[in-house]
C-alpha positions in Angstrom: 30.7 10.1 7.7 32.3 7.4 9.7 30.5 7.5 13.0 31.1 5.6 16.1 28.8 4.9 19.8 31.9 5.1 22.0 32.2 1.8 22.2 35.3 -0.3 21.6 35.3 -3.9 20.3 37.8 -6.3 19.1 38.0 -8.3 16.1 38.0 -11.4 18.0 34.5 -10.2 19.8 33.2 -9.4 16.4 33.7 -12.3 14.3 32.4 -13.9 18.0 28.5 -11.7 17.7 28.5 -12.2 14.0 29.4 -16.4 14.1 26.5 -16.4 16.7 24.0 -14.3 14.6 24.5 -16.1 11.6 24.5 -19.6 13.1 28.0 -20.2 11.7 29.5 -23.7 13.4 32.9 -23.4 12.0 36.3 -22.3 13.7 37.8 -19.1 14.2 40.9 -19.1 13.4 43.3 -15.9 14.3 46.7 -15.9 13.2 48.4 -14.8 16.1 51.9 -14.3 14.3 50.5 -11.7 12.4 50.7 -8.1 14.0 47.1 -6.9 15.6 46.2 -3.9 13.8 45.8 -0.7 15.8 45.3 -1.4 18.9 42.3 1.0 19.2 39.4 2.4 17.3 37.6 4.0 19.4 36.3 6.9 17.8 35.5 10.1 20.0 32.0 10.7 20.0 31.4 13.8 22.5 30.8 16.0 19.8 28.1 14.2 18.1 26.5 13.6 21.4 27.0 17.2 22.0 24.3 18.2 18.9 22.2 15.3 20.5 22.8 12.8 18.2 22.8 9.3 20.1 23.1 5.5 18.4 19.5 4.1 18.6 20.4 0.1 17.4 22.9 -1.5 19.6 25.6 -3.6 17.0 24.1 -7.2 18.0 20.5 -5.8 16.5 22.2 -3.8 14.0 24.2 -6.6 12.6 20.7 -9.2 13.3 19.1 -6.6 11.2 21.2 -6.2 8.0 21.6 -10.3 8.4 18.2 -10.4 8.3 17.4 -8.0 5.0 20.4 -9.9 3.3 18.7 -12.8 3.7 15.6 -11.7 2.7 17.1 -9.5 -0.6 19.8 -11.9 -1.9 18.2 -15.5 -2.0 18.3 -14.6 -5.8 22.0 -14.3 -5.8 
């Protein structure tokens, strides 16, 4: 089940949060001759919300978090 929080955000702002989490001091690079994608993904999420369901972890924690338990389950790797 692919659910969303009603909350759009871009590839550039992604790569952005996760560079930041994971302390990553390279460059972003985005090839802008390359078509964008679709141009939204936003999924509609008023019938979840309508059986009560609502998103608990924000994406920065969410993304912190599995960092975190990757970091912590893969050393052996």
């Amino acid at each position: 089940m692919n659910v969303g929080v009603g909350e759009d955000v871009t590839i550039r702002e992604l790569a952005e949060l996760i560079a930041g989490i994971v302390d990553y001091r390279g460059q972003l690079l985005f090839d802008s001759t390359k078509p964008d994608g679709t141009p939204r993904k936003l999924l509609d999420v008023s019938r979840i919300h309508s059986l009560g369901w609502r998103a608990r972890i924000p994406l920065p924690e969410g993304i912190r978090q599995t960092y975190a338990w990757y970091l912590e389950h893969a050393s052996g790797t």
